[in-house]
Backbone atoms as SQL, in Angstrom:
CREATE TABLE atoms (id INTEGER PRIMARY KEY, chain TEXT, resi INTEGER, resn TEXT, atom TEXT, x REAL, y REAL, z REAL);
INSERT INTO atoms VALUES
  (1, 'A', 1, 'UNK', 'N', 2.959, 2.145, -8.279),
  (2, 'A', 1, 'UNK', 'CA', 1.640, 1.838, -7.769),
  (3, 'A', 1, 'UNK', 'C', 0.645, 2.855, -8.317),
  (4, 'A', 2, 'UNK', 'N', -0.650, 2.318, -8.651),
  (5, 'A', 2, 'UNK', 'CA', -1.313, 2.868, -8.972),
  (6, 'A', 2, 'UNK', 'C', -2.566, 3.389, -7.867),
  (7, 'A', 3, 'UNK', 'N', -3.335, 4.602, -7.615),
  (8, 'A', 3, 'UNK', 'CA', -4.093, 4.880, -6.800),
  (9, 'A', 3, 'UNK', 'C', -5.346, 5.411, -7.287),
  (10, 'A', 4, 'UNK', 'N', -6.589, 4.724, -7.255),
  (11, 'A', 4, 'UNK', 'CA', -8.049, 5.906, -7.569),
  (12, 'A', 4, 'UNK', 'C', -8.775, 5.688, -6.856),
  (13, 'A', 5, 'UNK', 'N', -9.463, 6.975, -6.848),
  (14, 'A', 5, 'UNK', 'CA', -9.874, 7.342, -5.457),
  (15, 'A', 5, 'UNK', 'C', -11.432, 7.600, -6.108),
  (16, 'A', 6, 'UNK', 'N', -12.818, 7.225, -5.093),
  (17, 'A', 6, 'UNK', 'CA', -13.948, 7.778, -5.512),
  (18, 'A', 6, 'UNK', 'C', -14.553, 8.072, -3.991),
  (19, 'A', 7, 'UNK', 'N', -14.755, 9.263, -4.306),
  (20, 'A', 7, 'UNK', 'CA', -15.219, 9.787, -2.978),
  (21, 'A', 7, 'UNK', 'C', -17.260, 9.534, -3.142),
  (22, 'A', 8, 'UNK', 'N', -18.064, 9.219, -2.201),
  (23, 'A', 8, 'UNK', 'CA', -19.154, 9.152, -2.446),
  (24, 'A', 8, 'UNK', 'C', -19.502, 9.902, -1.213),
  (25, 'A', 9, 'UNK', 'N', -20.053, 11.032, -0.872),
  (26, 'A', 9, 'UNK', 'CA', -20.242, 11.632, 0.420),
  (27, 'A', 9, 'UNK', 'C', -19.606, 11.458, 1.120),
  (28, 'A', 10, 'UNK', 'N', -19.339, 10.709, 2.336),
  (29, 'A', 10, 'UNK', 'CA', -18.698, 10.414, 3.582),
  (30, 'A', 10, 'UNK', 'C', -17.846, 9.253, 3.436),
  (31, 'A', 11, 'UNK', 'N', -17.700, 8.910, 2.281),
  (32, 'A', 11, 'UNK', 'CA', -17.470, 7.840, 2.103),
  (33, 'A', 11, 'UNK', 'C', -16.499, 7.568, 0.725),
  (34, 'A', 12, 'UNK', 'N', -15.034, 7.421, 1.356),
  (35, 'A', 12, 'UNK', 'CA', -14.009, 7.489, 0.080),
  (36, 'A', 12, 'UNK', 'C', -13.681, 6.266, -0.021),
  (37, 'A', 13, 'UNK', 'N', -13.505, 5.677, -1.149),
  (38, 'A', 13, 'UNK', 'CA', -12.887, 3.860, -1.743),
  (39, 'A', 13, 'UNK', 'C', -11.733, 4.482, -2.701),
  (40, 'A', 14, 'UNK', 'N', -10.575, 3.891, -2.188),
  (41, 'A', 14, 'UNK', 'CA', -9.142, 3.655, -3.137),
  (42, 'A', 14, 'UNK', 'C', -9.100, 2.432, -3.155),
  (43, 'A', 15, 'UNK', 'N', -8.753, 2.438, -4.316),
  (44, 'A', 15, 'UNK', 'CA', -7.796, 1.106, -5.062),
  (45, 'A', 15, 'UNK', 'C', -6.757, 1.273, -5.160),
  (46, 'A', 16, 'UNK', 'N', -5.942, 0.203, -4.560),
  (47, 'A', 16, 'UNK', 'CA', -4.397, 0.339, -5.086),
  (48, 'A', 16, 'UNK', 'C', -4.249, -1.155, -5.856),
  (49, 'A', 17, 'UNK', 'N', -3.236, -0.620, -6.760),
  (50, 'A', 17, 'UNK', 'CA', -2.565, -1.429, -7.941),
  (51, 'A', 17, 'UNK', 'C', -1.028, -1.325, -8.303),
  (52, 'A', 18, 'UNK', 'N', -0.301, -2.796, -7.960),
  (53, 'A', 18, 'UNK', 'CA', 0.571, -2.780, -7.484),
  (54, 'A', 18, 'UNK', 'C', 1.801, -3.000, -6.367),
  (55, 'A', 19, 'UNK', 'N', 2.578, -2.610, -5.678),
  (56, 'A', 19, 'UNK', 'CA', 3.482, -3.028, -4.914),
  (57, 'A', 19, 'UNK', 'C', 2.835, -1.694, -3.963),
  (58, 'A', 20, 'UNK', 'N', 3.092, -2.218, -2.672),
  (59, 'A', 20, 'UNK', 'CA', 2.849, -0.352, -1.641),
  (60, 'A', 20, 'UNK', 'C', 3.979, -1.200, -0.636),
  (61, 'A', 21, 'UNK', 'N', 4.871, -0.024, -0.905),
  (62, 'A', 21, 'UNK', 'CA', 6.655, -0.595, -0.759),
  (63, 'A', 21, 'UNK', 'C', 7.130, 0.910, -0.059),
  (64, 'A', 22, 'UNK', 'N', 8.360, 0.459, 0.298),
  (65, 'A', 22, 'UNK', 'CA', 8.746, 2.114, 0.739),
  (66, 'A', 22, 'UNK', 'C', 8.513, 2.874, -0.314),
  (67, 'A', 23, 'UNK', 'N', 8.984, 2.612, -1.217),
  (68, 'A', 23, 'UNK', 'CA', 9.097, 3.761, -2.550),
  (69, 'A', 23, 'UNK', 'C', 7.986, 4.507, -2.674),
  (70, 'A', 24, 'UNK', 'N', 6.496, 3.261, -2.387),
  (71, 'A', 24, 'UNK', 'CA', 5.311, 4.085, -2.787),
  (72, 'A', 24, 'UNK', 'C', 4.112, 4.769, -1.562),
  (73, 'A', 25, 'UNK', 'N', 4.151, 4.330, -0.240),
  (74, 'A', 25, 'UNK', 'CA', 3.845, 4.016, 1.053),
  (75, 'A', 25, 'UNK', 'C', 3.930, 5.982, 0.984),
  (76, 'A', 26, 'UNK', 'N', 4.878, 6.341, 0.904),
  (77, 'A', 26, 'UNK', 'CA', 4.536, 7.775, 1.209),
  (78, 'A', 26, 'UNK', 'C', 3.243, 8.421, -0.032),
  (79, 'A', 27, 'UNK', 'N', 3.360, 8.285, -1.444),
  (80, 'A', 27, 'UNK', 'CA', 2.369, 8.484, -2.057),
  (81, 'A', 27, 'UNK', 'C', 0.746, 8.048, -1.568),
  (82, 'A', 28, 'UNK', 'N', 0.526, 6.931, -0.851),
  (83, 'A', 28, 'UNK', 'CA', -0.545, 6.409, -0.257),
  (84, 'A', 28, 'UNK', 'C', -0.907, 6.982, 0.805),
  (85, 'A', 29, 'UNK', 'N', 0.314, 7.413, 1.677),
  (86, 'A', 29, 'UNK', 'CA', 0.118, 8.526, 2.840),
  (87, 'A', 29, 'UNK', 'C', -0.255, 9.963, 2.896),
  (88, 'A', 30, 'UNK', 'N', -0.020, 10.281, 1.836),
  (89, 'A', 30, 'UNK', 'CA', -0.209, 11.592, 1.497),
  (90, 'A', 30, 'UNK', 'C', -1.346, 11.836, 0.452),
  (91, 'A', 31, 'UNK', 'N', -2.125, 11.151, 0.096),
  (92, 'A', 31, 'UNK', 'CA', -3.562, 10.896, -0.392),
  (93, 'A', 31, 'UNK', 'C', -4.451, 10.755, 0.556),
  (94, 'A', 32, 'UNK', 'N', -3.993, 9.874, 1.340),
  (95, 'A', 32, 'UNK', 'CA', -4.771, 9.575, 2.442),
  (96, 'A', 32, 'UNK', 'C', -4.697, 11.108, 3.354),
  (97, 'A', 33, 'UNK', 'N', -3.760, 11.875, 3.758),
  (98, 'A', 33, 'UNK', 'CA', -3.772, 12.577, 4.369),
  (99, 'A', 33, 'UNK', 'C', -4.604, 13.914, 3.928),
  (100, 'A', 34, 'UNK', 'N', -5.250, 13.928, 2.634),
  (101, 'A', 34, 'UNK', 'CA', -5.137, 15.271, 1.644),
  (102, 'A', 34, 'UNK', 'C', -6.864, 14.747, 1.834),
  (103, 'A', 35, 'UNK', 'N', -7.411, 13.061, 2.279),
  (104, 'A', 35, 'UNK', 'CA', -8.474, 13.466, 1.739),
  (105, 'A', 35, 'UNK', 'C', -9.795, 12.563, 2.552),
  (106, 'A', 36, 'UNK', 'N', -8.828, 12.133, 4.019),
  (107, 'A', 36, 'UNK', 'CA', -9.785, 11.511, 4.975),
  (108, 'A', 36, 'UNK', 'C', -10.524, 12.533, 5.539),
  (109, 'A', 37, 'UNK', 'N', -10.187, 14.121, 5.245),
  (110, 'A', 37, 'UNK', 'CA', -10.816, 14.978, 6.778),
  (111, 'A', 37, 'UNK', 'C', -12.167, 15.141, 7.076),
  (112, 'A', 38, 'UNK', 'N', -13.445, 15.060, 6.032),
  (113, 'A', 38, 'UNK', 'CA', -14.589, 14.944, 5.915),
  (114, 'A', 38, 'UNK', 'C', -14.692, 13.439, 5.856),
  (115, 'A', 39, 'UNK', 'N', -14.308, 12.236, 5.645),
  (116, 'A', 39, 'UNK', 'CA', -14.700, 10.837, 5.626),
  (117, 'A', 39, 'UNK', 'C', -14.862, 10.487, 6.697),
  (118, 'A', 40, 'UNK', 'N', -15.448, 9.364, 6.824),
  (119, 'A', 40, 'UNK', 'CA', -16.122, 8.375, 7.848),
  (120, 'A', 40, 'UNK', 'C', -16.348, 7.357, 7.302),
  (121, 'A', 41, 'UNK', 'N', -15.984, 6.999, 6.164),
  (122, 'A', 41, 'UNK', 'CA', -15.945, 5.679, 5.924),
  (123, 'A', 41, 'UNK', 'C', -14.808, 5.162, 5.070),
  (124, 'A', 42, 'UNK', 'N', -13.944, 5.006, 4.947),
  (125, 'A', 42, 'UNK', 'CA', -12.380, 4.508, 4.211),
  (126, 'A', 42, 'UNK', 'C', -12.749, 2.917, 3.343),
  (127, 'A', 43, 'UNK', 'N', -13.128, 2.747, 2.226),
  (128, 'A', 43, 'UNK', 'CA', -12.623, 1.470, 2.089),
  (129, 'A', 43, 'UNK', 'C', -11.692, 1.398, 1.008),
  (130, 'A', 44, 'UNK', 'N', -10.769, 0.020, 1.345),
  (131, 'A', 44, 'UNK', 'CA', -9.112, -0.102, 0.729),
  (132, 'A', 44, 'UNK', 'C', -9.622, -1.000, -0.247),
  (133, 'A', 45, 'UNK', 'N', -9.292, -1.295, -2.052),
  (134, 'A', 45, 'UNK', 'CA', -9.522, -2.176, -2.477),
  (135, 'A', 45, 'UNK', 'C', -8.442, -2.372, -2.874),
  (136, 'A', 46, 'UNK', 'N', -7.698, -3.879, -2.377),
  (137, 'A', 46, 'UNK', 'CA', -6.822, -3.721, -2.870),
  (138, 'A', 46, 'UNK', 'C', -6.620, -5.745, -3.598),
  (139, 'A', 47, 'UNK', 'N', -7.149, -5.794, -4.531),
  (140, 'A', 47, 'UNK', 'CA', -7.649, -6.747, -5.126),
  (141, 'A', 47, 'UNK', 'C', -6.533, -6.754, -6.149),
  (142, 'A', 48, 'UNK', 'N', -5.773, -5.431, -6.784),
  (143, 'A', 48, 'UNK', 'CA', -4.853, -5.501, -7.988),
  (144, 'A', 48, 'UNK', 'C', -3.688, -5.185, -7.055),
  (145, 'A', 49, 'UNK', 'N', -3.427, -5.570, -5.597),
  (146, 'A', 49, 'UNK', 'CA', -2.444, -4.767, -4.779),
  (147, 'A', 49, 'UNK', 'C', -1.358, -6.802, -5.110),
  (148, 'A', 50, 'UNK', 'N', -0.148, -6.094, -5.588),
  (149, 'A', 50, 'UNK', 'CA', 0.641, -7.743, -5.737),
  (150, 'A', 50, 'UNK', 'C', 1.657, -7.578, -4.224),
  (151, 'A', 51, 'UNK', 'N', 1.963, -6.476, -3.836),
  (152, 'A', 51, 'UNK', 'CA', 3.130, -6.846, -2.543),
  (153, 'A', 51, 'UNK', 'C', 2.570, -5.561, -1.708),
  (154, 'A', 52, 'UNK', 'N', 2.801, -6.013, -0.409),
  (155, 'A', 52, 'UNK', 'CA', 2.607, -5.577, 0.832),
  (156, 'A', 52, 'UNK', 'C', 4.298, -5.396, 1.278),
  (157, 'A', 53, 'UNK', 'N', 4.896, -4.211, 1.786),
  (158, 'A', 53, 'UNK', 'CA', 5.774, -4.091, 2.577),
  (159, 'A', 53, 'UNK', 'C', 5.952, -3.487, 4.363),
  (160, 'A', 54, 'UNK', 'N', 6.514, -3.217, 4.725),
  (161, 'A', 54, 'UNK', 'CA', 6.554, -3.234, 6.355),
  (162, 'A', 54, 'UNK', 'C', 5.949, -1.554, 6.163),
  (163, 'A', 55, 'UNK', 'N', 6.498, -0.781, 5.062),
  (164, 'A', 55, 'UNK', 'CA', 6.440, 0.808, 5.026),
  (165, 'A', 55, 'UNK', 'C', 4.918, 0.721, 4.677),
  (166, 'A', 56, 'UNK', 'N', 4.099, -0.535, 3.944),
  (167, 'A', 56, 'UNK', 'CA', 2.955, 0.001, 3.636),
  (168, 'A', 56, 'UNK', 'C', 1.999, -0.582, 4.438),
  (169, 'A', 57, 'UNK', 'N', 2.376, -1.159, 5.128),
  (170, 'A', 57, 'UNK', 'CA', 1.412, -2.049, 6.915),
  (171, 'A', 57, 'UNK', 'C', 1.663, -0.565, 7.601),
  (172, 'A', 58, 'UNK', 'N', 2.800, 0.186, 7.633),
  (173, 'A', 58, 'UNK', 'CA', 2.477, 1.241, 8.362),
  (174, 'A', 58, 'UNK', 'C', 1.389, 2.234, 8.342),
  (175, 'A', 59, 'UNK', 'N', 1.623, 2.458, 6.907),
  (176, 'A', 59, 'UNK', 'CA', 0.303, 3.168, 6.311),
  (177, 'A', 59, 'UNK', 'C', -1.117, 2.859, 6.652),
  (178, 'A', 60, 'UNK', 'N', -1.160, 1.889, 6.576),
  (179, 'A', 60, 'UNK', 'CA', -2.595, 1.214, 6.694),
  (180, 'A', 60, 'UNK', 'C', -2.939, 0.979, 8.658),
  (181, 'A', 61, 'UNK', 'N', -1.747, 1.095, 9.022),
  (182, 'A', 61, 'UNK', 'CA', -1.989, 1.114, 10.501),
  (183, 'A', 61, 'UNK', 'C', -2.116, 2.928, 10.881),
  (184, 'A', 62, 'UNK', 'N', -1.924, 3.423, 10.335),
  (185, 'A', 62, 'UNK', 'CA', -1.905, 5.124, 10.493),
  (186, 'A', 62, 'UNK', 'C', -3.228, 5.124, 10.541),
  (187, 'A', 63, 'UNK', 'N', -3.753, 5.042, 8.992),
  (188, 'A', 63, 'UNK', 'CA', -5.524, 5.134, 8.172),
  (189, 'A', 63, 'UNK', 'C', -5.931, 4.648, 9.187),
  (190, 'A', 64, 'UNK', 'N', -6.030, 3.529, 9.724),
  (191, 'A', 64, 'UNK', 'CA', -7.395, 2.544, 10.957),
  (192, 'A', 64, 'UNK', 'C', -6.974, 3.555, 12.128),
  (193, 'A', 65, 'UNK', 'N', -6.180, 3.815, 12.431),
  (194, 'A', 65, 'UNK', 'CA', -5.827, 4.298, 13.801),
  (195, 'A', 65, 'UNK', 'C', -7.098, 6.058, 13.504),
  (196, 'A', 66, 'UNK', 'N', -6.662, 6.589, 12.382),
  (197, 'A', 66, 'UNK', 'CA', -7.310, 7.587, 12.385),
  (198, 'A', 66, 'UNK', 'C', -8.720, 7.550, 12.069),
  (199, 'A', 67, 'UNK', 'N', -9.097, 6.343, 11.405),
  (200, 'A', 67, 'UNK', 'CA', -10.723, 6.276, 11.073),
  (201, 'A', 67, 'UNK', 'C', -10.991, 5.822, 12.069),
  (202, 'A', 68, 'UNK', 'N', -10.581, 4.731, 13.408),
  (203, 'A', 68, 'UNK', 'CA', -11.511, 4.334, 14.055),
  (204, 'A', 68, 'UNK', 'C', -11.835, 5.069, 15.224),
  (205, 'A', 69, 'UNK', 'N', -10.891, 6.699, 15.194),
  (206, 'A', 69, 'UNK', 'CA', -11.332, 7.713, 16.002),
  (207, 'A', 69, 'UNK', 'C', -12.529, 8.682, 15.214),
  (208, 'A', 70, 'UNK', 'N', -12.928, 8.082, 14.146),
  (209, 'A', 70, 'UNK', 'CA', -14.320, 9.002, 13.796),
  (210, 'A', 70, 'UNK', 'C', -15.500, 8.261, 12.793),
  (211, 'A', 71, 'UNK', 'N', -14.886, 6.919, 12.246),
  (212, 'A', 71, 'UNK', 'CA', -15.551, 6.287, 11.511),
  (213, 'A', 71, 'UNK', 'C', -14.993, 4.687, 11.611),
  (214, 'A', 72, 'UNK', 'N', -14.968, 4.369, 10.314),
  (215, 'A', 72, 'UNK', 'CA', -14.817, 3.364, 10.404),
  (216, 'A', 72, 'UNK', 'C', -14.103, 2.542, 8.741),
  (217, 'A', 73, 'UNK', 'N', -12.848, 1.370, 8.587),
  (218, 'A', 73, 'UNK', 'CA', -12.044, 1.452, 7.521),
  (219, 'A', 73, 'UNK', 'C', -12.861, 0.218, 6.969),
  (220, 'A', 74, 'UNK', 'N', -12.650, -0.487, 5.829),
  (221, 'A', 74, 'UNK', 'CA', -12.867, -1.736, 5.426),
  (222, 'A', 74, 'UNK', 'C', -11.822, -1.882, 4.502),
  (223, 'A', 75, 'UNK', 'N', -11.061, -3.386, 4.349),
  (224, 'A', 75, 'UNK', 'CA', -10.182, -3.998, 3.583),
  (225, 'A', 75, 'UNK', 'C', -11.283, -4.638, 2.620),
  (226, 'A', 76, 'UNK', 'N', -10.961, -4.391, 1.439),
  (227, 'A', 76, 'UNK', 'CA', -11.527, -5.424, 0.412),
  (228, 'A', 76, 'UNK', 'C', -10.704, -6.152, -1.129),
  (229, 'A', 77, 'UNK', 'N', -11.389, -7.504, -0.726),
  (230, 'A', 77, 'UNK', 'CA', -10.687, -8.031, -1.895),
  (231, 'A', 77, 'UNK', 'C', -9.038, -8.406, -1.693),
  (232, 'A', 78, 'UNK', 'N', -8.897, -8.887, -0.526),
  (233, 'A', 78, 'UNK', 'CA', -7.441, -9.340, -0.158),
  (234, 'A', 78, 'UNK', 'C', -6.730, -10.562, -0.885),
  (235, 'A', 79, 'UNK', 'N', -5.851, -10.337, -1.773),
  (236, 'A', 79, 'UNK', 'CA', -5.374, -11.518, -2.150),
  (237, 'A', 79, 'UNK', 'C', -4.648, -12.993, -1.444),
  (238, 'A', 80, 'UNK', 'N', -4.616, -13.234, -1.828),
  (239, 'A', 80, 'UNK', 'CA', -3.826, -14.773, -0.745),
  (240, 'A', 80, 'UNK', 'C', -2.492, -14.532, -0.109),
  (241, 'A', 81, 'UNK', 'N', -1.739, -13.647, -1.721),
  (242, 'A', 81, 'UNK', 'CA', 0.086, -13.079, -0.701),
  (243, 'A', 81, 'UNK', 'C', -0.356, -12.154, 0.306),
  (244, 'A', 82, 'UNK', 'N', -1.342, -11.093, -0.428),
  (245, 'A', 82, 'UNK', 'CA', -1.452, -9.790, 0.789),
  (246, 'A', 82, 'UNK', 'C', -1.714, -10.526, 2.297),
  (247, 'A', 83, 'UNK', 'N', -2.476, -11.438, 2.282),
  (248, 'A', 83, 'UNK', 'CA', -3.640, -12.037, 3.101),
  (249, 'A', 83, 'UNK', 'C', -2.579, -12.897, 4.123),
  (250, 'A', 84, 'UNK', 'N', -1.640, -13.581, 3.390),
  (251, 'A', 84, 'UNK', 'CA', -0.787, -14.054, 4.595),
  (252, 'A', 84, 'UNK', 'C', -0.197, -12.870, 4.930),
  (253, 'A', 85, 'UNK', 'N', 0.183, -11.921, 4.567),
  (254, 'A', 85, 'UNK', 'CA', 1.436, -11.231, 5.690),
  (255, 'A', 85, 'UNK', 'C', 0.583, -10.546, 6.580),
  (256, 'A', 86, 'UNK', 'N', -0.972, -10.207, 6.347),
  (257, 'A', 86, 'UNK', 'CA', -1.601, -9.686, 6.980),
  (258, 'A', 86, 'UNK', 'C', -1.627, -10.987, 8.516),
  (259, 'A', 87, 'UNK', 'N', -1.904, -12.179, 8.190),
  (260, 'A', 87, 'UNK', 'CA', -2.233, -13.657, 9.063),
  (261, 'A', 87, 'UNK', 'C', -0.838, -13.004, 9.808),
  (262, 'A', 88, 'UNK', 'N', 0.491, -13.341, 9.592),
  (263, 'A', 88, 'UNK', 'CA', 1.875, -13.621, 10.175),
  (264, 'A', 88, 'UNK', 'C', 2.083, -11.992, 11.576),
  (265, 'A', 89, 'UNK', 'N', 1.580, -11.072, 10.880),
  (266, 'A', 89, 'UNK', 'CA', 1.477, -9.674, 11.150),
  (267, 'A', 89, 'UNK', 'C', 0.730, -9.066, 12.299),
  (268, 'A', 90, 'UNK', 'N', -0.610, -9.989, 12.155),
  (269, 'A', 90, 'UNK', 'CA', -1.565, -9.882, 13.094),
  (270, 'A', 90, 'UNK', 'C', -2.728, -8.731, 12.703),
  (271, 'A', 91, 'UNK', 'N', -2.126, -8.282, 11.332),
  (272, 'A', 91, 'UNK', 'CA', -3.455, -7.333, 11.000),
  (273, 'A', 91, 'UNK', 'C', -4.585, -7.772, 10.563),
  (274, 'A', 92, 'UNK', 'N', -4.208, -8.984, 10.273),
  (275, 'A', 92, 'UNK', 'CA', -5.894, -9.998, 10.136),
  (276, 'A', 92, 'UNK', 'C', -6.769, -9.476, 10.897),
  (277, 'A', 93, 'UNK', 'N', -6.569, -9.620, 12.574),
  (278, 'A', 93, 'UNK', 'CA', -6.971, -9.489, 13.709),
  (279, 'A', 93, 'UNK', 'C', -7.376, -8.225, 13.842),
  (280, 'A', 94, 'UNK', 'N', -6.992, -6.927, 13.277),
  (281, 'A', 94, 'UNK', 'CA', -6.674, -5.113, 13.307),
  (282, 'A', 94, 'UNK', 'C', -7.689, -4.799, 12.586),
  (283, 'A', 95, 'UNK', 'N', -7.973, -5.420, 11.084),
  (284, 'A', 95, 'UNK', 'CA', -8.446, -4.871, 10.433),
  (285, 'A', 95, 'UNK', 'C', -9.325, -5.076, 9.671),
  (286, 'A', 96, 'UNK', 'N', -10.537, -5.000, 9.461),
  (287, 'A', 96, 'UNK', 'CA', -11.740, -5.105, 9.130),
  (288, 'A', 96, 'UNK', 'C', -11.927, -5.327, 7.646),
  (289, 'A', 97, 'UNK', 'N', -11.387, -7.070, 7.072),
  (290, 'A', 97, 'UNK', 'CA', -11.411, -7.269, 5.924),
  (291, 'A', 97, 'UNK', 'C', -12.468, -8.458, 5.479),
  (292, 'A', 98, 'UNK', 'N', -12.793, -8.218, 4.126),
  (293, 'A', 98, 'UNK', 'CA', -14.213, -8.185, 3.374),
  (294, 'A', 98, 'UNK', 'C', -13.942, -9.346, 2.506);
């Protein structure tokens, strides 16, 4: 998986590209962890993202849990596979996608 990150003031956008699978779910976690502490605004693009796994719904349930105690996340650019497991999952409902 691929990850870039552009921080704009308060306000960081990653892209992921790729699978966010166990294998890679800790790399995404530990970006995220190295570089929400000044943000308030998170958005996910994950438009080149081809598979969603259970390890990387975790991730993304960590990120919202921690932005919506100081800011606020946005999903963008959800593909149709990502987009159902999000529907089946209930993070449709969780998470604030664009």
């Amino acid at each position: 998986m691929t990850i870039t990150k552009e921080l704009n003031g308060t306000e960081l956008k990653i892209a992921l590209e790729g699978r966010l699978d166990t294998m890679t779910a800790p790399e995404l976690e530990a970006e995220l962890n190295q570089n929400l502490e000044n943000v308030e605004t998170l958005i996910l693009d994950l438009s080149k993202l081809d598979y969603i796994s259970s390890a990387g719904l975790r991730v993304l349930l960590a990120a919202h849990k921690r932005m919506s105690a100081k800011g606020r996340m946005k999903v963008l650019h959800v593909n149709e596979s990502i987009s159902e497991v999000f529907d089946v999952t209930g993070f449709s409902d969780i998470l604030m996608i664009e």
